[in-house]
ZAROLO-75955 format. One line per field, with one value per residue (C-alpha): x, y, z; residue number from 1. Coordinates in Angstrom, 2 decimals, decimal comma. Example, Ala and Ser with C-alpha at 12.3 -4.5 7.8 and 13.67 -1.06 7.14 Angstrom:
BEGIN
X = (12,30 | 13,67)
Y = (-4,50 | -1,06)
Z = (7,80 | 7,14)
num = (1 | 2)
# end
This chain:
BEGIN
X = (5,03 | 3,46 | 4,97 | 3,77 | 3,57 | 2,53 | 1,43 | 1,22 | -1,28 | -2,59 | -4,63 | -8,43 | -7,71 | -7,63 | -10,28 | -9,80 | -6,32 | -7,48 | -10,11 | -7,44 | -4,67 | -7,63 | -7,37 | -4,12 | -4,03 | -3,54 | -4,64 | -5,45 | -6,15 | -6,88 | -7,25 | -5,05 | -4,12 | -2,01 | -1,95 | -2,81 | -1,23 | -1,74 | -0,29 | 1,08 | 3,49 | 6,06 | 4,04 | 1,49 | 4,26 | 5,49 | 2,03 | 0,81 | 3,68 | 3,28 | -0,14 | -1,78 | -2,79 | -3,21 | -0,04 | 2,67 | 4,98 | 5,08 | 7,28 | 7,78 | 8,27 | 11,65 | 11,66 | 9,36 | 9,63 | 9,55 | 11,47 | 12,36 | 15,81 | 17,58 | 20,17 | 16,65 | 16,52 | 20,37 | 19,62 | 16,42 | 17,89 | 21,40 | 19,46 | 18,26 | 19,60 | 20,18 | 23,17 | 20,27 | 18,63 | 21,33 | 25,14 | 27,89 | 28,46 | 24,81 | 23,88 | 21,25 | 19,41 | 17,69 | 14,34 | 12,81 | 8,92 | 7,64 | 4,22 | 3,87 | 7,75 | 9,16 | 12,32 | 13,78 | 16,15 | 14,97 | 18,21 | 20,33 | 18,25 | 18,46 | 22,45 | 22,07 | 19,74 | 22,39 | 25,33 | 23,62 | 22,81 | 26,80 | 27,54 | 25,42 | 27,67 | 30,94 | 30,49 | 28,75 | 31,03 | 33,75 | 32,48 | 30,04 | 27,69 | 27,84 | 25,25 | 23,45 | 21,19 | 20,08 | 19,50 | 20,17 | 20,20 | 17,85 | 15,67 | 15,47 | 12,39 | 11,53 | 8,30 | 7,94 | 4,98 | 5,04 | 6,52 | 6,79 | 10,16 | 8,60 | 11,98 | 10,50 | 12,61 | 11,00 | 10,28 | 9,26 | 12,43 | 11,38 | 7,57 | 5,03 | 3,36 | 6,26 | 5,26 | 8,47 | 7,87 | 6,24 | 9,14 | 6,52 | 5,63 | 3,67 | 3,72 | 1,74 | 1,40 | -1,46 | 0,44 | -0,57 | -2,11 | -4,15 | -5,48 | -6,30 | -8,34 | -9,84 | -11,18 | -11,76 | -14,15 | -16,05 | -17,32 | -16,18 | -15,74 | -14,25 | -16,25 | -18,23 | -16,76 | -14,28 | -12,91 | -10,31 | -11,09 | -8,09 | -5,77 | -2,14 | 0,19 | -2,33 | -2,39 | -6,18 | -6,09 | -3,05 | -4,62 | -7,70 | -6,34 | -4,60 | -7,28 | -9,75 | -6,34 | -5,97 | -2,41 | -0,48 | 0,59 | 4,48 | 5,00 | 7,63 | 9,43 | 11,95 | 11,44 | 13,69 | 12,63 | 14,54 | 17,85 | 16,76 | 19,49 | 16,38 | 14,28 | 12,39 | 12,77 | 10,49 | 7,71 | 8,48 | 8,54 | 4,90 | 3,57 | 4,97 | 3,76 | 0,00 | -0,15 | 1,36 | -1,52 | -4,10 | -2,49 | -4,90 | -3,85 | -3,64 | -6,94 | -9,06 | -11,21 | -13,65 | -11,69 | -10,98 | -8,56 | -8,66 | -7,05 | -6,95 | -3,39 | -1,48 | 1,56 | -0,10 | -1,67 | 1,40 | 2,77 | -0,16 | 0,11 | 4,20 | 3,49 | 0,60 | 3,00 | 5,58 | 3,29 | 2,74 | -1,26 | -0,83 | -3,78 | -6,15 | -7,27 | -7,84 | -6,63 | -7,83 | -7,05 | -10,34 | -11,50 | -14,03 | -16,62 | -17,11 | -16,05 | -19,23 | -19,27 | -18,05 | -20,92 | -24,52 | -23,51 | -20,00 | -17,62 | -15,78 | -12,74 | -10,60 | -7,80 | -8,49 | -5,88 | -6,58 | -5,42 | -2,16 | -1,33 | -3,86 | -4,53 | -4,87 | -7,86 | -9,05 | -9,55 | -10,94 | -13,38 | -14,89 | -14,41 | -15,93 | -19,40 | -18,85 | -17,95 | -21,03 | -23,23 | -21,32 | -22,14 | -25,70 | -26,17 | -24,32 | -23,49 | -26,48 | -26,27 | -22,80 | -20,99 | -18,83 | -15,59 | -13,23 | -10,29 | -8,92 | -7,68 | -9,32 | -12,23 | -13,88 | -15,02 | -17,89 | -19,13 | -18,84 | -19,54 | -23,21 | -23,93 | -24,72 | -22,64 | -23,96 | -20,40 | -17,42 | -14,75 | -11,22 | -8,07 | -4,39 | -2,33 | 1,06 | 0,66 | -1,90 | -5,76 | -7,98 | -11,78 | -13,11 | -16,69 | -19,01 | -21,92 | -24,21 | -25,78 | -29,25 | -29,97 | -32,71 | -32,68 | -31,01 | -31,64 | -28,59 | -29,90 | -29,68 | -26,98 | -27,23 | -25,24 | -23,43 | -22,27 | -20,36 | -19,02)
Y = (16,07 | 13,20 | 10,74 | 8,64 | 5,07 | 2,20 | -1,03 | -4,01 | -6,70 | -10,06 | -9,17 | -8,93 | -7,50 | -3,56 | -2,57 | -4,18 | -3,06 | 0,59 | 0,12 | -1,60 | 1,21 | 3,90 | 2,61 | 3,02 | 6,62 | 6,79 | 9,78 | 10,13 | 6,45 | 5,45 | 1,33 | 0,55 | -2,07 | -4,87 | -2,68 | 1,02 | 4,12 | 6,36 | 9,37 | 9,55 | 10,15 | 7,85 | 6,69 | 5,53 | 3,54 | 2,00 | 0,85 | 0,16 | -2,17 | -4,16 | -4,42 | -4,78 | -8,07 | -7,80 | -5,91 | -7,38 | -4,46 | -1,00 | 0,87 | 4,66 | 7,27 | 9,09 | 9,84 | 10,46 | 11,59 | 11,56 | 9,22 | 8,33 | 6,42 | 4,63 | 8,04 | 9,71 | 6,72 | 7,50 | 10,83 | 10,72 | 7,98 | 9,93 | 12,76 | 11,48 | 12,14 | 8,36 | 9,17 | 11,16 | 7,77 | 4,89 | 4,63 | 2,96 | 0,93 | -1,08 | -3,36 | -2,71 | -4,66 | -3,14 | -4,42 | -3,24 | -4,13 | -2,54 | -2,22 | -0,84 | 0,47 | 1,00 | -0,07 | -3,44 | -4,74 | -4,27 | -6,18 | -3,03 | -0,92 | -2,68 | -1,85 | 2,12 | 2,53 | 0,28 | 2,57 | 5,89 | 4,93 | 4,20 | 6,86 | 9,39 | 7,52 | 7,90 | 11,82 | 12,81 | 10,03 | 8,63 | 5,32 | 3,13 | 0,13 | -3,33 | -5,59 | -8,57 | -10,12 | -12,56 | -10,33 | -6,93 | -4,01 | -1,67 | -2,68 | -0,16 | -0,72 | 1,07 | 1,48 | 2,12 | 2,60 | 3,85 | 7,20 | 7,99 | 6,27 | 5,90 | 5,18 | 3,43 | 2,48 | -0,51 | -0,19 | -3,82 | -5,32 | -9,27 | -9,50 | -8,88 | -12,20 | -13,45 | -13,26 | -14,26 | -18,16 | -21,01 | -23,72 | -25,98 | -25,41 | -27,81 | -27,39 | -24,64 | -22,66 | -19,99 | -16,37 | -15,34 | -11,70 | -13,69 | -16,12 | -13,19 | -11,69 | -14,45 | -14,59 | -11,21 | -11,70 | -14,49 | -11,86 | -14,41 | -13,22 | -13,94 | -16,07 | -17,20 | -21,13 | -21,83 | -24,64 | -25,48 | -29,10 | -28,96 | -27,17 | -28,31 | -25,83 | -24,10 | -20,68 | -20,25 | -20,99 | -19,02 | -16,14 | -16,56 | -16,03 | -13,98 | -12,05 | -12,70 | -12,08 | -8,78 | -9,65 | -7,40 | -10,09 | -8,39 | -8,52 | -11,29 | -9,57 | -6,85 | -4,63 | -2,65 | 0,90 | -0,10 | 0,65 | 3,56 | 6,76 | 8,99 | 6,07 | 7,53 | 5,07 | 7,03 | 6,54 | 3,47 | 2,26 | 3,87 | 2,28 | -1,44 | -0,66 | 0,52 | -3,18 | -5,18 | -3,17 | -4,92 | -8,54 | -10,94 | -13,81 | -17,10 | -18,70 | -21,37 | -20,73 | -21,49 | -22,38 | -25,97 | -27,81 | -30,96 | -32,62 | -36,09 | -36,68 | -36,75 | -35,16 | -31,98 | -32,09 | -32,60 | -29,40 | -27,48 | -28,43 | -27,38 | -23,91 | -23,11 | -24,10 | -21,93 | -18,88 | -19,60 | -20,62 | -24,30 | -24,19 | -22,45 | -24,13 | -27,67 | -29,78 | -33,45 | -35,69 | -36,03 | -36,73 | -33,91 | -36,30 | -37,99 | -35,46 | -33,95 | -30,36 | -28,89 | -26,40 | -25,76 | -22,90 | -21,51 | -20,84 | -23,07 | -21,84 | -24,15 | -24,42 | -27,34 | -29,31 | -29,13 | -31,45 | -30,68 | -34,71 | -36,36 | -38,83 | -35,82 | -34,34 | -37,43 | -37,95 | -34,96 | -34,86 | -37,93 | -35,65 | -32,68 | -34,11 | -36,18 | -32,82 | -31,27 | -34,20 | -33,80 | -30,17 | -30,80 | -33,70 | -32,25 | -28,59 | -26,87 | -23,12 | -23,28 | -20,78 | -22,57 | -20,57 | -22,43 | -20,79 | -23,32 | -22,94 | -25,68 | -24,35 | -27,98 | -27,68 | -24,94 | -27,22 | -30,86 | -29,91 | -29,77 | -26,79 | -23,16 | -20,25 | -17,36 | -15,53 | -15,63 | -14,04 | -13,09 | -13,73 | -14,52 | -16,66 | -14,87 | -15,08 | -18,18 | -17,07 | -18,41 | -17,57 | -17,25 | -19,65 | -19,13 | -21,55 | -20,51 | -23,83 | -23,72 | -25,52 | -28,27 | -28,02 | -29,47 | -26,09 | -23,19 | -19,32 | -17,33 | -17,69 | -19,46 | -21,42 | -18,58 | -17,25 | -21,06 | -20,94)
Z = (14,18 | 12,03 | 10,26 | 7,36 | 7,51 | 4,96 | 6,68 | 4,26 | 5,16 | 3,63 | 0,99 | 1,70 | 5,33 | 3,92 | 6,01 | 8,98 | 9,09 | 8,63 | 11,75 | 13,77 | 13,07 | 13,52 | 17,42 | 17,77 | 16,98 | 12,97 | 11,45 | 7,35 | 7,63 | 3,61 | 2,72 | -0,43 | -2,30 | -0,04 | 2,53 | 4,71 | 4,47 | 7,52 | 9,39 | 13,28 | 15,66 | 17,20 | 19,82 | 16,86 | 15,01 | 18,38 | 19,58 | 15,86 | 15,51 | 19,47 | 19,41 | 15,57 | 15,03 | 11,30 | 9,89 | 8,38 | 8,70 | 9,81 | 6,90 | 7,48 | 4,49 | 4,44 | 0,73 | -2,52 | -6,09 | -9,76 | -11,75 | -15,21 | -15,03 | -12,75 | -11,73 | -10,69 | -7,97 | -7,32 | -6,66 | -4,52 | -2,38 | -1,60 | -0,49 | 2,59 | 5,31 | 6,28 | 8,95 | 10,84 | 12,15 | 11,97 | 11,85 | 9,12 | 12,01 | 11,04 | 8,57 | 5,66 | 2,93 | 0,59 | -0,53 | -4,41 | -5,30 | -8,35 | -10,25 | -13,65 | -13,68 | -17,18 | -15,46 | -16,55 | -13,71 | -10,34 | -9,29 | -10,71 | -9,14 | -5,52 | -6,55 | -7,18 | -3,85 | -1,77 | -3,65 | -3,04 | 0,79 | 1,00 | -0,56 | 1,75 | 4,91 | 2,95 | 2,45 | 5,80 | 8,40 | 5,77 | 6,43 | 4,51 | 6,43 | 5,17 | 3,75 | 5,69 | 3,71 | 6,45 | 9,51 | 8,93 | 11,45 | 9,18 | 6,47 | 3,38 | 1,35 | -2,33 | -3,81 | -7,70 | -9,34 | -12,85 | -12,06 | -8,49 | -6,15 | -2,42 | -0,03 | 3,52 | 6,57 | 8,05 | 11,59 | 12,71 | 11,87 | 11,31 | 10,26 | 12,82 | 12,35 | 13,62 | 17,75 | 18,99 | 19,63 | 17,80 | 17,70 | 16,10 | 12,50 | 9,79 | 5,68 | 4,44 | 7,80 | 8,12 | 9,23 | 12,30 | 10,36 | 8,46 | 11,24 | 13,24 | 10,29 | 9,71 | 13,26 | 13,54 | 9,83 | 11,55 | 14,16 | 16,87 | 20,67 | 23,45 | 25,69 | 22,41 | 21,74 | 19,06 | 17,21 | 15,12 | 13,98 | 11,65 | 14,07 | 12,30 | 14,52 | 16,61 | 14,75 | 15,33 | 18,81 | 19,53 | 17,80 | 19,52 | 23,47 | 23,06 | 21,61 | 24,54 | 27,59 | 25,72 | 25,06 | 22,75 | 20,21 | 19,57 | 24,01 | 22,84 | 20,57 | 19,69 | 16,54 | 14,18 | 15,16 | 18,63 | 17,10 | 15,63 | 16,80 | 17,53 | 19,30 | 22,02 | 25,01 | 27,51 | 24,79 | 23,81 | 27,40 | 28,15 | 25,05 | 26,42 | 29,74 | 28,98 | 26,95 | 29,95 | 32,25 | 29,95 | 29,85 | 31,59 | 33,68 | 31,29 | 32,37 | 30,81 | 27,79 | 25,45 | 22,95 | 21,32 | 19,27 | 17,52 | 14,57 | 13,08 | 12,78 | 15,83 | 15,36 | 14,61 | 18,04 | 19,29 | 17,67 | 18,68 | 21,92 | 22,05 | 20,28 | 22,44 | 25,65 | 23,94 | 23,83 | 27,69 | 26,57 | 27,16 | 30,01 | 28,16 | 25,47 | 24,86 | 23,02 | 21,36 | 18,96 | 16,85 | 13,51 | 12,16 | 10,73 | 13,58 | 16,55 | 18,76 | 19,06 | 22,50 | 22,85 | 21,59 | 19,30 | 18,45 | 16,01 | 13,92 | 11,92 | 9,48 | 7,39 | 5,08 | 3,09 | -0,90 | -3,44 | -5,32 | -6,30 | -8,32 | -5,06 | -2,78 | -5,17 | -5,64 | -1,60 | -1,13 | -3,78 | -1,45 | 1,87 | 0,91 | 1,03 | 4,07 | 5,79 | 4,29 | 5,75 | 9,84 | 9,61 | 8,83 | 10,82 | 14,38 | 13,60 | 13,87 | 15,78 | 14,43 | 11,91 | 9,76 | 8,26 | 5,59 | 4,40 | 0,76 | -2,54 | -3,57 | -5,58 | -5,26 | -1,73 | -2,48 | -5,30 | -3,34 | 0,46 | -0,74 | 1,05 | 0,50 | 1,62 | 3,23 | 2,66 | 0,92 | 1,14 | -0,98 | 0,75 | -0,17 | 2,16 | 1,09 | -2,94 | -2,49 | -3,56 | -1,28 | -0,44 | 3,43 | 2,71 | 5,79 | 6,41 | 8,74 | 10,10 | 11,25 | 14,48 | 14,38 | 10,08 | 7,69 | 5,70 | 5,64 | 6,43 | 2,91 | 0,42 | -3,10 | -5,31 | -7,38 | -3,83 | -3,20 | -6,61)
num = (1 | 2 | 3 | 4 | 5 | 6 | 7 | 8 | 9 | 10 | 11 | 12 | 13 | 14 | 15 | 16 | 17 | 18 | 19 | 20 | 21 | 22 | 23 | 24 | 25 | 26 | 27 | 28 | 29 | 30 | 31 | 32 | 33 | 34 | 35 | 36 | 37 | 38 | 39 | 40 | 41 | 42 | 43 | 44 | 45 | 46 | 47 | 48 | 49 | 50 | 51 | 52 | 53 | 54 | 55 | 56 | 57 | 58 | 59 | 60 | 61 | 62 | 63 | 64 | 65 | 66 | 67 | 68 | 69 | 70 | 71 | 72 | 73 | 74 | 75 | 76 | 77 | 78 | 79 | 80 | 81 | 82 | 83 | 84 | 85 | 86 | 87 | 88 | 89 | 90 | 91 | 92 | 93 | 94 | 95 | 96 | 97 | 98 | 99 | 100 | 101 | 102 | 103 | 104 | 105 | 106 | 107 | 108 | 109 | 110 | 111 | 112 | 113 | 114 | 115 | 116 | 117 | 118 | 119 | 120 | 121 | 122 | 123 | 124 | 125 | 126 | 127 | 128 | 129 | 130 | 131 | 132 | 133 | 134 | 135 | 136 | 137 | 138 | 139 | 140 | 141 | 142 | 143 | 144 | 145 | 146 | 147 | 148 | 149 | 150 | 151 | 152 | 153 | 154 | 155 | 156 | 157 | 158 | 159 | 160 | 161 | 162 | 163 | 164 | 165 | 166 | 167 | 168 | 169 | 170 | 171 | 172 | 173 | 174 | 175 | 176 | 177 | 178 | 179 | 180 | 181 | 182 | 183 | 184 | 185 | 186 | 187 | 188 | 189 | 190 | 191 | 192 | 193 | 194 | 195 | 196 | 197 | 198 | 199 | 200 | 201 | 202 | 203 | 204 | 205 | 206 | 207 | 208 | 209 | 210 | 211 | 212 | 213 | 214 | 215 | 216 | 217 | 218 | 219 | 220 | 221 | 222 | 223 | 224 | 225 | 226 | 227 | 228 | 229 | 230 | 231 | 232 | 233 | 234 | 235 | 236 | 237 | 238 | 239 | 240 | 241 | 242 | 243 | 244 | 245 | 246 | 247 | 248 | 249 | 250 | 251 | 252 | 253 | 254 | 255 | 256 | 257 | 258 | 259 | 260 | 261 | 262 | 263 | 264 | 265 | 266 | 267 | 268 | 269 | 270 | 271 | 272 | 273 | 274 | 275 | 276 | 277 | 278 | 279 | 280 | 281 | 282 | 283 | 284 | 285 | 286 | 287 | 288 | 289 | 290 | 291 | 292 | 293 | 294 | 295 | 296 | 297 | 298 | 299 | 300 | 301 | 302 | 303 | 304 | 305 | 306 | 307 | 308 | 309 | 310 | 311 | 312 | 313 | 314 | 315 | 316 | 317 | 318 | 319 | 320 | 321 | 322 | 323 | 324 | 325 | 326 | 327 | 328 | 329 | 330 | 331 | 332 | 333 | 334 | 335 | 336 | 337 | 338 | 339 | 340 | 341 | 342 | 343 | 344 | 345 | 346 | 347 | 348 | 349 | 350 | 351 | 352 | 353 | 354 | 355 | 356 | 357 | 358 | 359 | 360 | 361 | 362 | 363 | 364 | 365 | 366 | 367 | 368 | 369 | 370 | 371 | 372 | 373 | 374 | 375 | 376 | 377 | 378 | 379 | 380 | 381 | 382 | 383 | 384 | 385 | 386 | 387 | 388 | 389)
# end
């Protein structure tokens, strides 16, 4: 019988997301806003939520209906049959997002789903289950749009850009979804080079070899749908098992890392260790204006700091065009990908992009700028300067 399922993603991956799922067996597939709702069995939820690369969650509908007040919410969310899938004996938060609701608190509302859910467990096993807002056993999301209450169970338990390791985190970290988008929008391969000149914690180069071993990125991990009463085990343990069949042996790669401040090499170096990558990609310390490139042609995929002090803005109104003059001077047969919210580097770096691209980095707008560097020419293939602006 099939299920329907939401997947959230970073904004700007839609369509990927909808190929991705597509692959792993999703049926009625349809791109929406923040996210992909999709049909499929359990098998498709389990293997949706080891091996996408781009959700953030796999959510899975139990309830939907009409509202107009907050006892319609009441209502719809005692009537499901929550004692059918997990016990009083587990904890629960509940989770409210709204758009367009003519409702004014969601905070009373997150109250009247968490009182109806207790209730249900009070009249059907004359026990209620607690609340843990830090790490609870079974995550209760609810949708309201203007007029319609959507109740979800979240499957994944933590977020699935959370791979299970990755002691070593900087400010302002990339999430692993978008990181893999991003790679996956720069049309890199494996065996094609990459580079991360700014590589802060690694995320890029994690990303990326696991992507070329074939290595289900949630293999480390445990998800919510595990402590699920009607979990299927035999499935579940098929699903695992077809993914560890298609792990490749760790093996060395392509794929580079640099960065100008050493500490962040460092940290690279222990997260990439920590993923059990450490021998596959290298590592230097390097400054981008004045590094070589490793190969005649490749990829090159960044995560720039912007400016948020007046100093900060003020330094990297000077480095943009530096970093549009080492491209042109050492980059050519390269594509060039920079993910900022700084809306000064298209209109310093002195180049023209052939692509750009909306993302959001949680709630952060950002744009994906690809320059395409031509090799033996100082000029850039197509793009003008509305498209960098």
């Amino acid at each position: 019988m099939a299920e329907t399922f939401f997947s959230p993603c970073p904004r700007g991956l839609e369509t990927l997301l909808a190929e991705e799922l597509g692959r792993f067996g999703a049926g009625r597939v349809q791109p929406l806003h923040g996210g992909v709702s999709w049909e499929g069995d359990w098998a498709a939820c389990q293997r949706a939520n080891l091996e996408s690369r781009l959700a953030t969650r796999v959510m899975w509908r139990v309830a939907q209906g009409r509202y107009r007040a907050e006892v319609d919410i009441y209502k719809l969310a005692y009537s499901v049959t929550w004692a059918k899938w997990f016990t009083a004996d587990d904890t629960i938060r509940i989770y409210v997002t709204a758009q367009k609701s003519p409702l004014k608190s969601l905070e009373f509302i997150t109250l009247r789903v968490k009182d109806a859910v207790c209730d249900h467990f009070r009249t059907v096993a004359g026990q209620r289950p607690s609340v843990d807002t830090a790490n609870p056993a079974v995550r209760i999301h609810l949708f309201l749009t203007a007029d319609t209450a959507t109740l979800y169970i979240d499957t994944s338990g933590e977020p699935l850009y959370k791979r299970g390791f990755k002691p070593a985190a900087v400010e302002a970290p990339l999430k692993e979804n978008l990181a893999a988008g991003i790679l996956r929008l720069s049309g890199w391969t494996p065996g094609e080079t990459l580079l991360d000149p700014m590589c802060g914690s690694g995320t890029f180069l994690i990303e990326a070899a696991m992507i070329a071993l074939d290595i289900a990125p949630g293999l480390g991990r445990r998800f919510g749908f595990e402590r699920f009463r009607h979990h299927e085990r035999s499935t579940w343990a098929a699903v695992r098992r077809a993914a560890e069949s298609r792990r490749q042996a760790p093996r060395v790669l392509p794929v580079f890392g640099s960065d100008i401040v050493g500490e962040w090499v460092r940290r690279s170096r222990v997260n990439l260790d920590a993923a059990g990558l450490a021998d596959c990609v290298r590592l230097d310390r390097a400054d981008l204006l004045e590094r070589t490139p490793p190969a005649a042609e490749g990829v090159m995929v960044a995560n720039p700091p912007y400016g948020v002090r007046l100093g900060e803005a003020e330094e990297l109104a000077a480095f943009y065009p530096r970093l549009g003059d080492a491209l042109k001077q050492r980059w050519g047969g390269w594509r060039c990908y920079f993910l900022t919210a700084d809306p000064e580097l298209p209109k310093r770096i002195g180049l023209k992009a052939t692509r750009r691209t909306p993302l959001f980095n949680g709630a952060l707008e950002c744009r994906l700028y690809e320059y395409r560097m031509v090799a033996g020419s100082n000029r850039r293939k197509g793009g003008d300067e509305a498209a960098a602006r």
